[in-house]
MARTI-928655 format. One record per residue (C-alpha): x, y, z. Coordinates in pm, 1 decimal, always signed. Layout:
N
((X Y Z))
...
***
This chain:
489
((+13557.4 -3025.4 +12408.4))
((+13882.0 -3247.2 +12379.7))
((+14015.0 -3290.4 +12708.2))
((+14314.0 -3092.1 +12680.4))
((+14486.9 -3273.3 +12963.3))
((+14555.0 -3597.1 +12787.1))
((+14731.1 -3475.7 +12411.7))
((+14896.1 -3193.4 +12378.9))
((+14977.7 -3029.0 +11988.3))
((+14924.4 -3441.1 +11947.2))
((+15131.1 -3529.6 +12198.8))
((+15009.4 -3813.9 +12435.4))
((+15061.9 -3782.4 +12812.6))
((+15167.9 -4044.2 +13004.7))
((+14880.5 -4218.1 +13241.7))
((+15024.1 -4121.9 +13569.3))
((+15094.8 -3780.9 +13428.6))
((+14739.2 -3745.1 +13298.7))
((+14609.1 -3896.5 +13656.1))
((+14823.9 -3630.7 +13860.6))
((+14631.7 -3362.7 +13671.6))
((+14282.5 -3554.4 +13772.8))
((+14350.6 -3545.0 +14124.2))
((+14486.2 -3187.8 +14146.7))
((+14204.7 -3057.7 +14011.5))
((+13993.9 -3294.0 +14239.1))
((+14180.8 -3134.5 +14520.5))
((+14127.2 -2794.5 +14473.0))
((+13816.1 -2822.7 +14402.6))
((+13756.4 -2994.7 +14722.3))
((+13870.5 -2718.3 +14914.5))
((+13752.0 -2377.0 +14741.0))
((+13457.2 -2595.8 +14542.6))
((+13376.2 -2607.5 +14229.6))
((+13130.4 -2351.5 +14067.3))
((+13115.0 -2431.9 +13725.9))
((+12687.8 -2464.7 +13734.6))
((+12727.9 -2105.3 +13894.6))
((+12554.1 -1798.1 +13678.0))
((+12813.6 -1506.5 +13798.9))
((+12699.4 -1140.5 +13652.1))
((+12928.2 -895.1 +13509.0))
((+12959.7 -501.0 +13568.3))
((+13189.0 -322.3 +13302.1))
((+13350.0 +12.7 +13486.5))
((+13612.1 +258.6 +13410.4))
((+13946.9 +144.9 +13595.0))
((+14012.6 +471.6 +13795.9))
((+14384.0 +448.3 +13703.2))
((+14425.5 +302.7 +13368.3))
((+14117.7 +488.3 +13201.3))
((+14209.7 +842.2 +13215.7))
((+14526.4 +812.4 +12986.0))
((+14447.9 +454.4 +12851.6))
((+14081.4 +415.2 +12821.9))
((+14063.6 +67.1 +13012.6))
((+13762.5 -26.8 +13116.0))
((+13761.3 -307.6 +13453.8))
((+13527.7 -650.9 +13428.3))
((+13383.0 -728.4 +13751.5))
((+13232.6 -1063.8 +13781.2))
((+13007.5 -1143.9 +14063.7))
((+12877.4 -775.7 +14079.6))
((+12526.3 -618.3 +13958.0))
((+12450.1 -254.2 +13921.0))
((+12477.7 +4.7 +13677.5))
((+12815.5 -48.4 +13397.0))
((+12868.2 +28.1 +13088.9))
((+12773.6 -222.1 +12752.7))
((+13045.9 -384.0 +12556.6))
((+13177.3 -229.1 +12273.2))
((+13133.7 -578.3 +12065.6))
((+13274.1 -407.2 +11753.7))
((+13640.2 -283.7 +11894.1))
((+13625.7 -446.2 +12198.4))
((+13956.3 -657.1 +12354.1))
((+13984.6 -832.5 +12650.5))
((+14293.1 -816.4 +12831.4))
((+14288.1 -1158.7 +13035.7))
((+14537.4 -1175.6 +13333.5))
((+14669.9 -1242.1 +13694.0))
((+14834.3 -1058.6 +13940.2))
((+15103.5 -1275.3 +14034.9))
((+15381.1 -1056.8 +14091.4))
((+15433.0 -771.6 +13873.9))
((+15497.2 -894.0 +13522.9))
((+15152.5 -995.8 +13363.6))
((+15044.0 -684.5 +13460.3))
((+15331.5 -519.1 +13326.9))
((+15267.6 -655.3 +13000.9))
((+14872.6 -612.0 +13044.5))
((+14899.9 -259.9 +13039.7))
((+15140.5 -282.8 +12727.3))
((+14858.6 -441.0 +12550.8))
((+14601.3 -226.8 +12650.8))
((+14824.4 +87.6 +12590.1))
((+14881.5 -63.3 +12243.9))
((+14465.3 -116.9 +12191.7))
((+14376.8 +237.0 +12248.9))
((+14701.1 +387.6 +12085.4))
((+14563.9 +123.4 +11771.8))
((+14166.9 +290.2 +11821.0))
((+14024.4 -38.2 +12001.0))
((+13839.4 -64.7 +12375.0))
((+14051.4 -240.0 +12617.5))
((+13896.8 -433.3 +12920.8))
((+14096.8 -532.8 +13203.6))
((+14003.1 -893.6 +13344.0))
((+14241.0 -1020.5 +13618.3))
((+14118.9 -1353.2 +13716.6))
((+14260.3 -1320.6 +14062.1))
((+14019.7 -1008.6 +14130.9))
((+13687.7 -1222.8 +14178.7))
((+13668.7 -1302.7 +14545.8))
((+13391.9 -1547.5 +14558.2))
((+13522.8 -1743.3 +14265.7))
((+13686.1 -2099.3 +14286.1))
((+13890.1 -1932.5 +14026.2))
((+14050.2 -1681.9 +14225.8))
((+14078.0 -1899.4 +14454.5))
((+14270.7 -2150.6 +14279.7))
((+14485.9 -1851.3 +14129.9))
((+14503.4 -1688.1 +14497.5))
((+14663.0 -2030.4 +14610.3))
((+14934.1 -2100.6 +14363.0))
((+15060.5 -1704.7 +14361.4))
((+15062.5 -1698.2 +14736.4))
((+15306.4 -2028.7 +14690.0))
((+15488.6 -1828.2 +14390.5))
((+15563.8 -1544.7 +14629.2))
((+15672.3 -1717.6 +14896.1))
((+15955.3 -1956.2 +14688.9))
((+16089.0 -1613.8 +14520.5))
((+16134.1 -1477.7 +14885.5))
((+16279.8 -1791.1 +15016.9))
((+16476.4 -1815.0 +14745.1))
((+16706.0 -1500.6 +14811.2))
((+16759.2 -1560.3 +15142.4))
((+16864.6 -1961.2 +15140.8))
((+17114.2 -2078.1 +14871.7))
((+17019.6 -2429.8 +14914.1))
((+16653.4 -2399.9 +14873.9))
((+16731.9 -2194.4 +14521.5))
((+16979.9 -2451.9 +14426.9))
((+16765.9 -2814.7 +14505.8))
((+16435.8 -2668.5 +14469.2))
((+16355.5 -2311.3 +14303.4))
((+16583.1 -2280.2 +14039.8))
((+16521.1 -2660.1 +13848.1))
((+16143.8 -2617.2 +13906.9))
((+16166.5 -2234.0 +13715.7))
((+16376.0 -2377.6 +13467.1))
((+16289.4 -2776.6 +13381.6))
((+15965.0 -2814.6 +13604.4))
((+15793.8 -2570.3 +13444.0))
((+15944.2 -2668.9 +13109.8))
((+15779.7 -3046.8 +13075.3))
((+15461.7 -3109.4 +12928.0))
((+15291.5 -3287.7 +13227.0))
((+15260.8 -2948.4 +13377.2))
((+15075.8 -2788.1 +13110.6))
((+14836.7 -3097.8 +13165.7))
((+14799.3 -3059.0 +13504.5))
((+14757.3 -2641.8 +13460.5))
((+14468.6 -2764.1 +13195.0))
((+14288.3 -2918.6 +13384.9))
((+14330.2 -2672.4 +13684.5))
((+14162.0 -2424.0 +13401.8))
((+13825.0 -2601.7 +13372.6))
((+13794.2 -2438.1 +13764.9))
((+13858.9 -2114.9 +13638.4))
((+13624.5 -2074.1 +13295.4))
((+13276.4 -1980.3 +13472.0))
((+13441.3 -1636.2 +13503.8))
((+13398.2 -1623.0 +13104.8))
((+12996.5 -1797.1 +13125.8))
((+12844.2 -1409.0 +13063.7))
((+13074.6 -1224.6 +12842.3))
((+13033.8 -1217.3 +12488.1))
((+13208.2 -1527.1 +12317.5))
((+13327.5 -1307.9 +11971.8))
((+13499.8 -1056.3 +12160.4))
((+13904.7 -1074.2 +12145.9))
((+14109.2 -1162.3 +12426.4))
((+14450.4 -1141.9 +12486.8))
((+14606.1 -1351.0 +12772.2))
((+14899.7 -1227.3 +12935.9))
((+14937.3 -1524.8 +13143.4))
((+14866.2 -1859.8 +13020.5))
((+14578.9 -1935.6 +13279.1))
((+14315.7 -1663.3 +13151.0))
((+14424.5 -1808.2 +12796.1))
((+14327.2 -2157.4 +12898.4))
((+14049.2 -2056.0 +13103.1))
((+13880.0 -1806.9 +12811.7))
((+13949.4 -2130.3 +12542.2))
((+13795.4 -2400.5 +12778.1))
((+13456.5 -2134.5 +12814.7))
((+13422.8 -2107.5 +12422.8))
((+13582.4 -1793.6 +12342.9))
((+13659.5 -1754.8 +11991.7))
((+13929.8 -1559.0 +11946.7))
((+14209.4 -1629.1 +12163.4))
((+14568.4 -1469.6 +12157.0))
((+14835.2 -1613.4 +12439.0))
((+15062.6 -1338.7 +12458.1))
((+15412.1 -1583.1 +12587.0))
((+15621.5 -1414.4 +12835.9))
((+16006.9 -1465.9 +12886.6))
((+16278.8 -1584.2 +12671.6))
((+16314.1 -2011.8 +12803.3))
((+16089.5 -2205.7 +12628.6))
((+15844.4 -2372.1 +12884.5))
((+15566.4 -2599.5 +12844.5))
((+15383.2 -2419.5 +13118.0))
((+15276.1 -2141.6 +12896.3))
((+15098.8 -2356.6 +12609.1))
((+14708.9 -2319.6 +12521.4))
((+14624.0 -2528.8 +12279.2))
((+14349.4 -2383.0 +12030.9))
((+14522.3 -1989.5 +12124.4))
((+14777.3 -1838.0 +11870.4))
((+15105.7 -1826.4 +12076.7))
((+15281.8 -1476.2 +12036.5))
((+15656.5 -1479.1 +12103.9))
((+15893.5 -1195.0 +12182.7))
((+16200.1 -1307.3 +12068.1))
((+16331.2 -1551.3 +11754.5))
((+16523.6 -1800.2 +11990.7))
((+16197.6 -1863.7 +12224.9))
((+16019.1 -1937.7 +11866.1))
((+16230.4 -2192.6 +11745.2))
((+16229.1 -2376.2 +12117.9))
((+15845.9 -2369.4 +12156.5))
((+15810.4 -2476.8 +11752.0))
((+15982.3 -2820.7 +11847.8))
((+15852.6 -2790.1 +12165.6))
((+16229.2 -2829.6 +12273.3))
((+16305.1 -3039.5 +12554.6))
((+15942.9 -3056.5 +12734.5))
((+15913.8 -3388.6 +12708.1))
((+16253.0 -3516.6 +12850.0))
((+16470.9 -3604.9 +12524.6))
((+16188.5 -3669.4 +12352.0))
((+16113.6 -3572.1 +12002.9))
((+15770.8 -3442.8 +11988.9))
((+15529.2 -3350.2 +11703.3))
((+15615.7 -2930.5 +11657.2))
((+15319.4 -2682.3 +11703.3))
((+15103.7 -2593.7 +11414.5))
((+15292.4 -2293.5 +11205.4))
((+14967.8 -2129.5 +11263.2))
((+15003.2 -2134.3 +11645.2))
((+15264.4 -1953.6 +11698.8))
((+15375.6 -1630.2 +11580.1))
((+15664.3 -1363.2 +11682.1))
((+15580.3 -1052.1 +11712.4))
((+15894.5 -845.5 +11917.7))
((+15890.0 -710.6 +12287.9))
((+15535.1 -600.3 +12451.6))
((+15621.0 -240.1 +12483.4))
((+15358.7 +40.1 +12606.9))
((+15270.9 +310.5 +12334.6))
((+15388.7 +575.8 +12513.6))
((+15784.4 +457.9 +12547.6))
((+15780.1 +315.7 +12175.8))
((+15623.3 +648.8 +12007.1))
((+15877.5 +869.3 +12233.8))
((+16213.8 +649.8 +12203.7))
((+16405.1 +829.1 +11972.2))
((+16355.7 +1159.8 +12171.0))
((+16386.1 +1009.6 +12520.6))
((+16725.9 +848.1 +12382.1))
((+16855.3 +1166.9 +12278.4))
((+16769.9 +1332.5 +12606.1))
((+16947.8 +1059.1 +12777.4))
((+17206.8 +1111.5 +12574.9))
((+17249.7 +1498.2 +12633.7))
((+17214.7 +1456.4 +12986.8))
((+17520.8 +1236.4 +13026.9))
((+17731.5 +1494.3 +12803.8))
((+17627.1 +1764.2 +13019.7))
((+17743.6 +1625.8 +13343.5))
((+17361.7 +1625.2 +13497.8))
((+17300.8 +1393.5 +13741.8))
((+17252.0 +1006.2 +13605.1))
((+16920.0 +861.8 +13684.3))
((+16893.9 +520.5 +13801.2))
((+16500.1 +365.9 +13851.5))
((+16481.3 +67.1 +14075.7))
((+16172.5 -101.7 +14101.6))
((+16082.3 -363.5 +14347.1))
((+15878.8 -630.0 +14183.0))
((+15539.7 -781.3 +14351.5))
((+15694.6 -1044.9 +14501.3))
((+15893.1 -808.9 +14727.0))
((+16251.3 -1043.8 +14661.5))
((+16566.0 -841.7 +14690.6))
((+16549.1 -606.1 +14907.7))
((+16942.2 -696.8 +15048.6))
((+17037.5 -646.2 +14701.3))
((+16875.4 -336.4 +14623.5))
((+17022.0 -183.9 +14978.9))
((+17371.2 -251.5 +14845.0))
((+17262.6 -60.3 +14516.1))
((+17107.1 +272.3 +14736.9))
((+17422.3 +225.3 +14961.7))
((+17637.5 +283.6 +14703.2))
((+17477.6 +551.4 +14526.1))
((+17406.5 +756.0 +14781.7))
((+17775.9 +960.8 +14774.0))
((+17695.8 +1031.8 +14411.2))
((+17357.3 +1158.6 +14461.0))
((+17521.9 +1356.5 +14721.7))
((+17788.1 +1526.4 +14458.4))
((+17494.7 +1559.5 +14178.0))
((+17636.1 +1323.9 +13990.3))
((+17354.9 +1068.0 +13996.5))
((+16981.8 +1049.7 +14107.1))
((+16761.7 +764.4 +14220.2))
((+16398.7 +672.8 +14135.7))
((+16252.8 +385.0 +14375.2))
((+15947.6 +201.0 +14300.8))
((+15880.3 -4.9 +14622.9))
((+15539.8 -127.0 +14424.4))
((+15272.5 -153.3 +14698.6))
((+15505.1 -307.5 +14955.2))
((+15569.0 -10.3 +15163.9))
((+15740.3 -249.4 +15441.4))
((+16026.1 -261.6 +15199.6))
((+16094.3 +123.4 +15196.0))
((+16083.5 +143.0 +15567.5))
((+16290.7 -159.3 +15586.2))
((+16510.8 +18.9 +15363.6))
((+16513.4 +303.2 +15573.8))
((+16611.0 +109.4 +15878.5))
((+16921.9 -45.5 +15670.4))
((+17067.2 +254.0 +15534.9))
((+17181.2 +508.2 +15747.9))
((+17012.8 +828.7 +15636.4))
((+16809.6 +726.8 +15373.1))
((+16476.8 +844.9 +15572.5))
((+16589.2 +1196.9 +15586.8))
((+16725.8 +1209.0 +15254.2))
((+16440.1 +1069.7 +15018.4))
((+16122.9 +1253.2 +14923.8))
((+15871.7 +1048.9 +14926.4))
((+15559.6 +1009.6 +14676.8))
((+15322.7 +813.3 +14875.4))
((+15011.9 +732.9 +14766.9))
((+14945.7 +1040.9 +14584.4))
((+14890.6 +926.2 +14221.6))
((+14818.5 +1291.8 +14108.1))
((+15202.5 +1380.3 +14270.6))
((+15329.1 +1074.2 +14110.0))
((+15158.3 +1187.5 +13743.1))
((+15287.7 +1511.1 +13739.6))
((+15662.2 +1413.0 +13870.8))
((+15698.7 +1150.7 +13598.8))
((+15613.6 +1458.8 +13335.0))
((+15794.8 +1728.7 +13477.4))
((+16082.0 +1529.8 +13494.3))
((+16128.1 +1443.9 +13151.3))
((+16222.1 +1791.3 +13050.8))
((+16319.6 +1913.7 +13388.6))
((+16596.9 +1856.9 +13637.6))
((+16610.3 +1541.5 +13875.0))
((+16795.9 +1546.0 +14204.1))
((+16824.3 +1324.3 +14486.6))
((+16607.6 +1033.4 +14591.4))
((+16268.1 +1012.7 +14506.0))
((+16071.8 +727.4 +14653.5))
((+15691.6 +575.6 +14560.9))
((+15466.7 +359.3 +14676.9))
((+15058.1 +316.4 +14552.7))
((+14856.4 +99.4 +14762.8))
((+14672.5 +91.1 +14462.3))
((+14773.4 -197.9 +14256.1))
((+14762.4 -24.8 +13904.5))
((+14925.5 +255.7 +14014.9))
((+15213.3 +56.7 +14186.7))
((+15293.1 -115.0 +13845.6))
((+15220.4 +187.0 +13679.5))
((+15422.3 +436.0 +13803.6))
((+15759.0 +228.2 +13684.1))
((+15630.1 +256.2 +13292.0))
((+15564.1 +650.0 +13408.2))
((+15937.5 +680.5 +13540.7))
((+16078.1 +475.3 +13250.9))
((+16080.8 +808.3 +12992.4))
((+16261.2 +1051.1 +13208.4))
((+16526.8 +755.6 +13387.6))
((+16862.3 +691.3 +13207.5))
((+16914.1 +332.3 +13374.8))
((+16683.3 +71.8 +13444.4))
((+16812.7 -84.7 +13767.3))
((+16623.4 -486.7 +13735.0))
((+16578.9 -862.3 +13773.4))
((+16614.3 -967.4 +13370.3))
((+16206.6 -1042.3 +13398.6))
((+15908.5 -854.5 +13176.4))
((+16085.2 -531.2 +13183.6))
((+16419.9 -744.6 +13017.5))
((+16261.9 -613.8 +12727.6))
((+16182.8 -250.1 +12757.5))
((+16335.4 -4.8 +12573.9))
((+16593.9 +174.0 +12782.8))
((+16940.0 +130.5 +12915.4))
((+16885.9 -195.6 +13195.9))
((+17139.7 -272.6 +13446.3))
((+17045.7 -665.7 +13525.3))
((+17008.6 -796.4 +13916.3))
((+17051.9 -1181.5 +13994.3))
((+16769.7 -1346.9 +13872.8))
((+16480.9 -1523.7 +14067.4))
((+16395.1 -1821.9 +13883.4))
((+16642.5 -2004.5 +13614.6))
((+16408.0 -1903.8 +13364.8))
((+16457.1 -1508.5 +13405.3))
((+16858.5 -1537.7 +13282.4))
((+16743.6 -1574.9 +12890.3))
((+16598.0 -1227.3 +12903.9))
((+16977.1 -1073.3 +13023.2))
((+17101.5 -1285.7 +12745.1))
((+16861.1 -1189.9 +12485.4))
((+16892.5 -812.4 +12605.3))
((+17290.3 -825.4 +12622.0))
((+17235.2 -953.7 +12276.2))
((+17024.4 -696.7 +12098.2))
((+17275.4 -402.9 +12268.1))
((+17035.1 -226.1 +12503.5))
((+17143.2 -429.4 +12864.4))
((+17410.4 -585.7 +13078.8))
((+17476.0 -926.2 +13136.3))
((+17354.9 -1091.1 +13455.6))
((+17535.2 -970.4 +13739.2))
((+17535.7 -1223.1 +13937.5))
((+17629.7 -1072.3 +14326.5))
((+17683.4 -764.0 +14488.2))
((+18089.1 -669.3 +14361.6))
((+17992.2 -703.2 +13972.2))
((+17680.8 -494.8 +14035.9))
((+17823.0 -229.7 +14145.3))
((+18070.6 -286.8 +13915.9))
((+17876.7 -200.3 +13651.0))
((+17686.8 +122.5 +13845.8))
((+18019.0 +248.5 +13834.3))
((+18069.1 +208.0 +13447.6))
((+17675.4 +359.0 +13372.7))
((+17870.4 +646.1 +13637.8))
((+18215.4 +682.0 +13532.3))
((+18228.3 +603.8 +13123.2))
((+18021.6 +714.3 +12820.8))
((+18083.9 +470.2 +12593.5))
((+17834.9 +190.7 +12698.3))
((+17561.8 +377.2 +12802.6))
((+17538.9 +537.6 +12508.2))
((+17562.0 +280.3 +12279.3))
((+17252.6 +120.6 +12476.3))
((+17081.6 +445.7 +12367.6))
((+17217.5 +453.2 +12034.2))
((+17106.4 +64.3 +11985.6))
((+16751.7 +126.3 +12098.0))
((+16717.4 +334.3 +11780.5))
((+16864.0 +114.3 +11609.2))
((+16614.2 -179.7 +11720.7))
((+16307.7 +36.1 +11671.1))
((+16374.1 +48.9 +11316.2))
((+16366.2 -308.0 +11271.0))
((+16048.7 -314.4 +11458.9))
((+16164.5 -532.1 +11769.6))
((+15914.2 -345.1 +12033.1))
((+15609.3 -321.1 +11843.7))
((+15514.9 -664.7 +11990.8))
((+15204.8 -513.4 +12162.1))
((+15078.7 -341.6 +11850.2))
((+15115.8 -722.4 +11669.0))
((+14959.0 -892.2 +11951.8))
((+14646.4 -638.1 +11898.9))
((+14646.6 -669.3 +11551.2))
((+14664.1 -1026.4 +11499.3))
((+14360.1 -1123.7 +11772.5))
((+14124.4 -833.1 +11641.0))
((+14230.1 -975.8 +11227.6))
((+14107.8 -1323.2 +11400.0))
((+13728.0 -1197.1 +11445.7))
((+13765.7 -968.2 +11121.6))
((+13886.7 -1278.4 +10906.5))
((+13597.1 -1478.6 +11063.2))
***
């Protein structure tokens, strides 16, 4: 195979780039080894969360016993990481999308394999992911010199995606036993890279965000892109190498498809709008959903949110979903913040079955107060957000993956440089706010969602309008276009 480190869409890179990506892969695999002679088995089982209303099935590598076979005619592989929230955000968009379209999803997170230099390596960087988001809110200077250019032009240059290639090789034993001809879709660009550099032949790289980066390249994948701007910037391949002109991708790498958008919230839209709608007419309480995201950032922000909410959830006049994810330090933190918050929320705790039927009573039913949830279960963490999303009338959110979900989205500061395209793009197509930047203009705009009509529903009425055109079927295209790869073959 071409080593994928050294040209890039026929790009050279630069010797010292190319021999930074040598010794980082060198180095990691001097500390967590290097397996790629190792024979690891796979087990196929239902995912206890995901299969019951999805029909995902989980690959376990590095585990015998009984599973089930693959289904080698509608199988798909959803390839991805848990490294915060997002990829699996958009995982179970796909895999909501695959069964909705007829096909067999499999889950495969390449950070769930314990033994593996691959999780390993993944383990490593996400730990060092977390920890710069967190640092990042709490010390302007380290956001300004460090986090914010490294999200927004480190990320961006091409000598990363060489050194990320050749970090890859480390990770594709995880792909040595599963069939080569079965789909996958990569919802982060590792499991991409990782599936291409084992031989898998069909291989969709489903592209997050809305900045162009050079990060998220795997050469020999077809690139899917949510949005037309990100398109034109990854065609040209804008601005990752410096001021270089480079050579554009392939018109047959890259394709847009629209927003990755679970099933469920694309087949119900146009009825959840109107109920959204209704409800603010009729004076019922305004829902907000905030949702803490898996790198547990924030939390000062989101206190001033609850703070400020709480006398209208007190009058009826507004209700509050939060989503604390699996981080159930950051309720009780909360809790110790806000003066009666404790005694005031009900809380869903780790009671998935609660959780399930709350998210379906409540889109027909009444919603008062404060209703908090946490899942110690990952999937149902994630999970329960998408579940909220139908019956909530404001998205309360960081401009990340759920930038480009289809309800009403009040944006949070970003954590990254990179995240402030999605407010933009969102802002754009009429169904969010702009990036409020600190505390005053956040609550700023809580108190237009509260106080005015007009806005709000012209988010609702926009959403409609953007179904028609087909802007979140980008989960459905994604599905399509890597299952038409094998049928076409």
């Amino acid at each position: 195979m071409t080593d994928k480190s050294k040209v890039i869409f026929g790009n050279p890179i630069k010797g010292s780039a190319q021999r930074k990506a040598e010794n980082t892969k060198r180095k990691y695999a001097k500390k967590y080894g290097d397996d790629s002679n190792a024979d690891y088995s796979v087990k196929v089982v239902e995912n206890a969360c995901l299969h019951p209303s999805l029909g995902v099935y989980d690959i376990r590598v590095d585990e015998s016993g009984d599973g089930v076979p693959f289904d080698r005619e509608k199988g798909l592989i959803v390839g991805n990481i848990r490294m915060g929230f997002g990829h699996y955000r958009i995982s179970i968009a796909m895999a909501s999308a695959a069964h909705a379209l007829g096909y067999t999803p499999y889950w495969m997170d390449l950070n769930s394999f314990p033994n593996t230099t691959c999780t390993k390596v993944i383990g490593a960087q996400n730990d060092l992911y977390s920890l710069g988001s967190r640092i990042s809110q709490k010390s302007r200077l380290f956001n300004k010199v460090m986090w914010e250019p490294l999200n927004y032009e480190g990320f961006r240059q091409l000598s990363y995606n060489s050194s990320d290639q050749k970090n890859a090789e480390l990770m594709a034993t995880v792909f040595k036993n599963i069939p080569k001809d079965i789909p996958v879709i990569g919802t982060h660009v590792w499991p991409a890279q990782a599936a291409l550099h084992a031989g898998m032949q069909y291989v969709v790289n489903a592209i997050p965000d809305n900045w162009p980066m050079a990060l998220h390249l795997a050469e020999g994948s077809v690139h899917t892109i949510q949005t037309h701007q990100s398109y034109l910037g990854y065609r040209i391949l804008n601005g990752m190498q410096k001021g270089d002109v480079l050579k554009p991708m392939p018109p047959e790498s890259l394709v847009y498809t629209g927003h990755y958008v679970d099933h469920e919230l694309v087949a119900n839209l146009e009825a959840d709008c109107d109920r959204r709608i209704a409800r603010k007419e009729s004076g019922k309480p305004m829902r907000f959903l905030l949702t803490i995201g898996g790198a547990g950032a924030q939390r000062e922000l989101f206190a001033a949110v609850i703070r400020h909410l709480i006398p209208s959830i007190r009058r009826k006049k507004a209700a509050l979903y939060i989503n604390v994810g699996d981080y159930k330090q950051v309720w009780d933190e909360l809790c110790d913040e806000i003066k009666g918050l404790r005694e005031t929320g009900k809380t869903h705790f780790n009671d998935w079955n609660d959780t399930l039927a709350l998210a379906e009573r409540a889109i027909d039913g009444d919603v008062y107060g404060i209703h908090a949830f946490w899942h110690e279960n990952i999937f149902e963490a994630v999970y329960c957000t998408n579940l909220l999303m139908r019956s909530s009338d404001v998205l309360v959110t960081k401009p990340s993956e759920l930038a480009f979900y289809p309800l009403p989205k009040l944006f949070l500061k970003r954590i990254g440089g990179h995240e402030k395209w999605g407010a933009i793009h969102s802002a754009e197509m009429g169904d969010g706010t702009l990036e409020c930047e600190d505390v005053p203009h956040t609550l700023q705009m809580l108190d237009m969602f509260l106080n005015e009509k007009t806005m709000f529903t012209q988010m609702c009425e926009q959403i409609k309008i953007n179904k028609t055109i087909g802007l979140y079927n980008g989960a459905y295209k994604a599905v399509e276009l890597a299952m038409r790869q094998k049928a076409e073959k």
